[in-house]
Backbone as a ProteinNet text record, in pm:
[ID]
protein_1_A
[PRIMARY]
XXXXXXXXXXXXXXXXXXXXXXXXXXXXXXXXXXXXXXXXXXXXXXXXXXXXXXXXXXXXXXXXXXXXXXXXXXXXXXXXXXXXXXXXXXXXXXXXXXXXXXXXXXXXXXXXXXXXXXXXXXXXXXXXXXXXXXXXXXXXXXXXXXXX
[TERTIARY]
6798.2	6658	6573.1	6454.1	6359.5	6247.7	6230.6	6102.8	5990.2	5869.6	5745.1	5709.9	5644	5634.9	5610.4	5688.4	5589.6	5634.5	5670.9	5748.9	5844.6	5957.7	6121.4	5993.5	5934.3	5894.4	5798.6	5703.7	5630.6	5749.5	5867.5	5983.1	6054.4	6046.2	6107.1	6006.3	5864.1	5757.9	5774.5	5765.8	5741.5	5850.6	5949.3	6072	6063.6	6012.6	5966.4	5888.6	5818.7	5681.2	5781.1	5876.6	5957.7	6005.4	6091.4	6213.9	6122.9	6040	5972.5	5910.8	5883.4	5828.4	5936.9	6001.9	6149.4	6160	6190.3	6209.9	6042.2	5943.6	5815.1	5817.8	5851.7	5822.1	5980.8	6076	6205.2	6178.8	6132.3	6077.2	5997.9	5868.5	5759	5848.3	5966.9	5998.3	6037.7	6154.8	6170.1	6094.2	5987.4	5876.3	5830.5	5776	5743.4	5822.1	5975.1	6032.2	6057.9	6094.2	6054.3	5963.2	5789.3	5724.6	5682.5	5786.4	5779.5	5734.1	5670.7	5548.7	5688.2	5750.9	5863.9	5827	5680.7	5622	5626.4	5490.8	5485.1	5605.6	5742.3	5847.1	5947.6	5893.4	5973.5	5917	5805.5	5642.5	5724.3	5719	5695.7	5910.3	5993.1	6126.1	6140.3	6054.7	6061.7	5961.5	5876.5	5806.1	5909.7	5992.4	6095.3	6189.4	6262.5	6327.3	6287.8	6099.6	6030	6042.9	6024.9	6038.9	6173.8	6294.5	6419.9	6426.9	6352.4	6406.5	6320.5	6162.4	6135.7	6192	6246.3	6317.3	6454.2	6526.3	6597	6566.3	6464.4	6410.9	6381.8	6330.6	6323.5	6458.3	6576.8	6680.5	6770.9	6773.9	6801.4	6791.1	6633.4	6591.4	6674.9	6757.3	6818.2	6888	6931.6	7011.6	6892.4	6756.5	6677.3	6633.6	6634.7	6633.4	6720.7	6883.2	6940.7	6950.6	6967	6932.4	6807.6	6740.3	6559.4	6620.5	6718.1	6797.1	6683	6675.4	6650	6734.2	6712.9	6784.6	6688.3	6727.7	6688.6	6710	6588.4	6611.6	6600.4	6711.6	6681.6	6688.5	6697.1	6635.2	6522.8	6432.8	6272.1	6257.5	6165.9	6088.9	5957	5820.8	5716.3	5743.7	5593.1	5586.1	5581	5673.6	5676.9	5561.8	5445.9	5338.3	5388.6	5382.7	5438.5	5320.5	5269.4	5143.9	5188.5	5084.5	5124.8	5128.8	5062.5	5001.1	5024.2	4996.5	5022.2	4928.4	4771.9	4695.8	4715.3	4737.8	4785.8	4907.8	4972.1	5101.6	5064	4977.4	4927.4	4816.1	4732.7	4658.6	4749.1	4841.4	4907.3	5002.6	5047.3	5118.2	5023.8	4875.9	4738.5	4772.9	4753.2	4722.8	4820.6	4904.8	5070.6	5006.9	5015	4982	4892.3	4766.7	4677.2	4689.2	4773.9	4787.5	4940.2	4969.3	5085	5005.2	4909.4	4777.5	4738.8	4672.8	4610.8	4712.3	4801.8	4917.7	4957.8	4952.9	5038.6	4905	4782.7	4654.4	4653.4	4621.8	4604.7	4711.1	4863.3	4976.3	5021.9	4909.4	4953.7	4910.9	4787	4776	4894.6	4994.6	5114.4	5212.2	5222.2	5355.7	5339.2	5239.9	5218	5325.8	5427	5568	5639.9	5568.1	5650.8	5674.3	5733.2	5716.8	5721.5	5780.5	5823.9	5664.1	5618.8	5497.4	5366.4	5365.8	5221.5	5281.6	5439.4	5490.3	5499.4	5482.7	5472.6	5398.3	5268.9	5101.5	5078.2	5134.4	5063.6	5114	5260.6	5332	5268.4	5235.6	5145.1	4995.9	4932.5	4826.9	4838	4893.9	4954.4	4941.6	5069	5072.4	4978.9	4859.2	4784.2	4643.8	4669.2	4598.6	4630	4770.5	4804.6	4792.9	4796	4778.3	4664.4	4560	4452.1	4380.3	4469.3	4365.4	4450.2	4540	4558.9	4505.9	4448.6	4398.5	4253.2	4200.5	4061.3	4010.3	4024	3896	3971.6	3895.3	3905.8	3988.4	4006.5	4106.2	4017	3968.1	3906.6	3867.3	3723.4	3717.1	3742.5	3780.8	3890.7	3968.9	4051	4194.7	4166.3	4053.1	4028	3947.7	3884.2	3816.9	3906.4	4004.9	4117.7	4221.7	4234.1	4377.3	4273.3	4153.5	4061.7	4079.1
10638.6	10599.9	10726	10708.3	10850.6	10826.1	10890.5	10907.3	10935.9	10851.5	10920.8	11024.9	11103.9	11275.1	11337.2	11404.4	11481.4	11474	11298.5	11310.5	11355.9	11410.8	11499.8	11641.3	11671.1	11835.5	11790.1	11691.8	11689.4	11693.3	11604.5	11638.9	11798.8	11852.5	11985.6	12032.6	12043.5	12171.1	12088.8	11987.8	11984.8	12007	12024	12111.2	12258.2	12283.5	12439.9	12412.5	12465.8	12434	12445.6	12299.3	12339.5	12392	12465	12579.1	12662.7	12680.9	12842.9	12858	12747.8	12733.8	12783.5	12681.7	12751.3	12883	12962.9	13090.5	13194.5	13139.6	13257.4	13169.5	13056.5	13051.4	13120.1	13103.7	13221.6	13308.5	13377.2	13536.9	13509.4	13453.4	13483.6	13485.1	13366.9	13401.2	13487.8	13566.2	13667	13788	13804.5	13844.2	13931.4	13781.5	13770	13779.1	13790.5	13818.4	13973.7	14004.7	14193	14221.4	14169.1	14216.5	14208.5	14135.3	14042.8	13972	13800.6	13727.9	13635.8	13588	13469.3	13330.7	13301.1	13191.9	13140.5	13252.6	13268.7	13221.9	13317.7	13349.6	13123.7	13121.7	12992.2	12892.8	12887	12787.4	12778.1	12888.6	12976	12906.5	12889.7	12854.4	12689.1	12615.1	12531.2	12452.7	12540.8	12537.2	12528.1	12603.7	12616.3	12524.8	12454.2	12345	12228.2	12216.9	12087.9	12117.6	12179.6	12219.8	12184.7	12223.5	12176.8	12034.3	11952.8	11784.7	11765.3	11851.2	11783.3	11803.4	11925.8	11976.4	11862.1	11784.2	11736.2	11569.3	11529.8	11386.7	11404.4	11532.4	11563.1	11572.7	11639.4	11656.5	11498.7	11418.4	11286.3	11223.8	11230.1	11216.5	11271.3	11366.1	11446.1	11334.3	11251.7	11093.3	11051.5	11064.9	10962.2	11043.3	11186.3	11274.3	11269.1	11261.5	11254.8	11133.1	11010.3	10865.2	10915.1	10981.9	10971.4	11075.6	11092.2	11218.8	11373.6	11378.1	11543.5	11605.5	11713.7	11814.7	11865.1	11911	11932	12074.2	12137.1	12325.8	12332	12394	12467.3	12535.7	12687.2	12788.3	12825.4	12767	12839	12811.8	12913.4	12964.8	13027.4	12959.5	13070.7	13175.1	13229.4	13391.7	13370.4	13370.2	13420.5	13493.2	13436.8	13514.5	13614.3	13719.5	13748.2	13841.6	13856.5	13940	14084.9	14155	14275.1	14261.4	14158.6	14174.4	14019.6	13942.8	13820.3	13718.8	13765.3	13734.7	13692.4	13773.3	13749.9	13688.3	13671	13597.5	13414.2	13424.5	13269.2	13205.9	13318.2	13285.2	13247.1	13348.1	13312.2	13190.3	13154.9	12974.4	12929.9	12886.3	12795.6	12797.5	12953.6	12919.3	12833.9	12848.5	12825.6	12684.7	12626.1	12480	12405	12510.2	12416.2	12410.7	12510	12495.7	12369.5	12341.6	12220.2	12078.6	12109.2	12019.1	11982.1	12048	12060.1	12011.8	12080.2	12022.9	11918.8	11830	11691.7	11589.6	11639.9	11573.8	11523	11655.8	11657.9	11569.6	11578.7	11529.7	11351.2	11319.3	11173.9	11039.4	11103.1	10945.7	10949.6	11096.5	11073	10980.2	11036.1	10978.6	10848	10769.6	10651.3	10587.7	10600.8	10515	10561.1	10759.2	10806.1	10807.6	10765.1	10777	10922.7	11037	11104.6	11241.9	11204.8	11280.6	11310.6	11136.4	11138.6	11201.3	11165	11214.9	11382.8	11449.5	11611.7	11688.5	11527.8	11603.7	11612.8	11513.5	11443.5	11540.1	11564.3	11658.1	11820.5	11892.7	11936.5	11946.4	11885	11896.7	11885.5	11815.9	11831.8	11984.9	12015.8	12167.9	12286.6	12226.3	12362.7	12279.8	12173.9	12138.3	12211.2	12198.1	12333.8	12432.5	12486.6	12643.8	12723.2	12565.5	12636.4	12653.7	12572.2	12574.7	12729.8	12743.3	12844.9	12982.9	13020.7	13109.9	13117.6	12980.5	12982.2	12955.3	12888.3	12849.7	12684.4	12657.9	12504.6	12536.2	12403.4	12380.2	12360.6	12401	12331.2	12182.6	12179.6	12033.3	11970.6	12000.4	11954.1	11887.3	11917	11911.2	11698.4	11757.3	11592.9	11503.7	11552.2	11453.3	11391	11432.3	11389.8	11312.7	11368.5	11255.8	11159.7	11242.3	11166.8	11031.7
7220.8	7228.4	7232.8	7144.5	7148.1	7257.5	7306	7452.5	7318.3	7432.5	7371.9	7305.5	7228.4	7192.6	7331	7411.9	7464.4	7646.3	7610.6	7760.9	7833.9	7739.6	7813.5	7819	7753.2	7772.3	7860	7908.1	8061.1	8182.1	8139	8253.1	8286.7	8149.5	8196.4	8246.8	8216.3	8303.1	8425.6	8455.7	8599.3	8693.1	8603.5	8667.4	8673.2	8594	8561.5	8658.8	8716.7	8837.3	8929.8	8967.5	9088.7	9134.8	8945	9052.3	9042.5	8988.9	8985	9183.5	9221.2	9347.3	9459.6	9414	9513.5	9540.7	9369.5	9437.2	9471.4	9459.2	9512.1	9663.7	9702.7	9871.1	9908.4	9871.7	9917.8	9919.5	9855.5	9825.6	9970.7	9935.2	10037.9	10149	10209.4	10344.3	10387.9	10281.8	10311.3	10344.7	10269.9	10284.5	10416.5	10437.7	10620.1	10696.8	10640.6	10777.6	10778.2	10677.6	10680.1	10748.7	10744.8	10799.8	10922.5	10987.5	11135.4	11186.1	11062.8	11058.3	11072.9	11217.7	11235.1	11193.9	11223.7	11223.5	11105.6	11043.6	10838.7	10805.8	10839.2	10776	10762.4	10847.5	10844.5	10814.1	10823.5	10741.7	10565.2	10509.2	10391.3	10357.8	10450.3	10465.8	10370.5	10473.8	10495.3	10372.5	10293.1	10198.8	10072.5	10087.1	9930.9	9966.7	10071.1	10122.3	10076.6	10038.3	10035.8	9833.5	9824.9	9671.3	9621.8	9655.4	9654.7	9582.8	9758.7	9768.2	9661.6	9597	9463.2	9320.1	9348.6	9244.4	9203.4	9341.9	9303.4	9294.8	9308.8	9310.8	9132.7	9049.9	8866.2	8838.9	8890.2	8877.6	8848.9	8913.8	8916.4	8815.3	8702	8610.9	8472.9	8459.5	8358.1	8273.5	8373.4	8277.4	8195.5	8236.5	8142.6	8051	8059.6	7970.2	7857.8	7905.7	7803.4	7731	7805.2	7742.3	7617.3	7650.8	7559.9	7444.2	7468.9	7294.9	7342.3	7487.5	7496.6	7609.5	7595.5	7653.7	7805.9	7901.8	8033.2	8053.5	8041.2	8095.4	8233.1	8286.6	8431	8459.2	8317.8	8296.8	8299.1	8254.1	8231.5	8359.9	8421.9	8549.1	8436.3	8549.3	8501.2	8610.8	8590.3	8703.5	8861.4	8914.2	9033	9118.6	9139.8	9195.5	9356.2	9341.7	9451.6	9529.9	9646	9760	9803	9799.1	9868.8	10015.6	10090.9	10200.8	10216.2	10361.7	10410.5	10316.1	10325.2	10269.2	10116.5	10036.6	9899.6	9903.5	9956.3	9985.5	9977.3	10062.8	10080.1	9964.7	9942.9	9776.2	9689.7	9680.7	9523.4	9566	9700.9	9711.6	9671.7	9736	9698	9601.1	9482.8	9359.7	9314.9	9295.6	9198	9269.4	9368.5	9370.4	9302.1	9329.8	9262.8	9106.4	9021.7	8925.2	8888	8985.7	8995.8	8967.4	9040.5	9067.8	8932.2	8913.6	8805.7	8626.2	8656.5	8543.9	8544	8631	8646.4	8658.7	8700.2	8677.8	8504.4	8451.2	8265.1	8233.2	8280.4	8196.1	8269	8336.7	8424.8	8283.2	8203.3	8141.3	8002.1	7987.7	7912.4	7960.5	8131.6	8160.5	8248.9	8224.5	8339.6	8382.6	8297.6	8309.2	8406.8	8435.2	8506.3	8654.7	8737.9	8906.4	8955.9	8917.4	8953	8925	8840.7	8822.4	8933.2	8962.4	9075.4	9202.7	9217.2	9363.1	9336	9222.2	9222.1	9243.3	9171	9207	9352.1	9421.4	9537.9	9632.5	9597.5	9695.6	9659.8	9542.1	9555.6	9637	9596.2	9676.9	9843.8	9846.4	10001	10068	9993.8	10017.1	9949.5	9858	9848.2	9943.8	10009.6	10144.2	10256.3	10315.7	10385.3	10422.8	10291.1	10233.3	10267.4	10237.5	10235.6	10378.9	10399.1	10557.4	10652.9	10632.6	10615.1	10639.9	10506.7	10460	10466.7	10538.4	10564.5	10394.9	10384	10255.1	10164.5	10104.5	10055.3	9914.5	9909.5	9765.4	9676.1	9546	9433	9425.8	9431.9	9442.2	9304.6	9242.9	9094.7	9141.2	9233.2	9332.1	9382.3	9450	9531.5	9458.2	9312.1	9259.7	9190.4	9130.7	9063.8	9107.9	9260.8	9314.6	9439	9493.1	9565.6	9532.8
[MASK]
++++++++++++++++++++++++++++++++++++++++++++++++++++++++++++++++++++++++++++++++++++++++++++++++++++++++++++++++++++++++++++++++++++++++++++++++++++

């Protein structure tokens, strides 16, 4: 059976997104724990843990991938945003989220069929809700008019 145009490659980026997440909040924990931020360091832990269980709730999906006659990368990673400082550390999570945000916003009226999409956005925003509070400043109101 052939999938929609367009839908196995909305399943791989939003896998792409995940693992790429995994490893910049690993990094970040490590991060913080070099720099002796225990708290950060396990926030930032427990951040790539939550990425994981989404990484593997898309992972699950690879059967309907291959049922649909495509193939499943769990190679591609984008860029790894990585901080010099605590501060930039926590921008570039916000960012990379809100651009999670933002990707699964544009790509939701492709995949309506899909369950696994709104739970990526949602679990996104979540966490560049977090984030932001955080770092002291708000999420893009793009962010809440869209899943608002």
């Amino acid at each position: 059976m052939r999938a929609r145009e367009g839908v196995v490659d909305l399943l791989n980026q939003s896998l792409t997104i995940e693992l790429t997440a995994i490893n910049q909040y690993f990094l970040a924990s490590e991060m913080c724990a070099n720099w002796g931020f225990g708290r950060l360091q396990e926030q930032f832990r427990s951040l790539s843990l939550s990425e994981i269980k989404d990484a593997q709730a898309l992972i699950a999906h690879i059967a309907h991938i291959l049922y649909l006659d495509g193939l499943p990368n769990l190679q591609r990673l984008n860029q790894v945003r990585v901080g010099q400082d605590i501060s930039e550390t926590l921008r570039a999570g916000l960012d990379s989220e809100c651009d999670a945000v933002d990707f699964c916003a544009a790509q939701l009226s492709t995949a309506r069929g899909l369950a696994t999409t709104p739970l990526v956005a949602c679990s996104s925003q979540q966490s560049a809700t977090r984030r932001s509070t955080l770092i002291g400043s708000k999420p893009s109101s793009k962010l809440f008019v869209r899943w608002g």
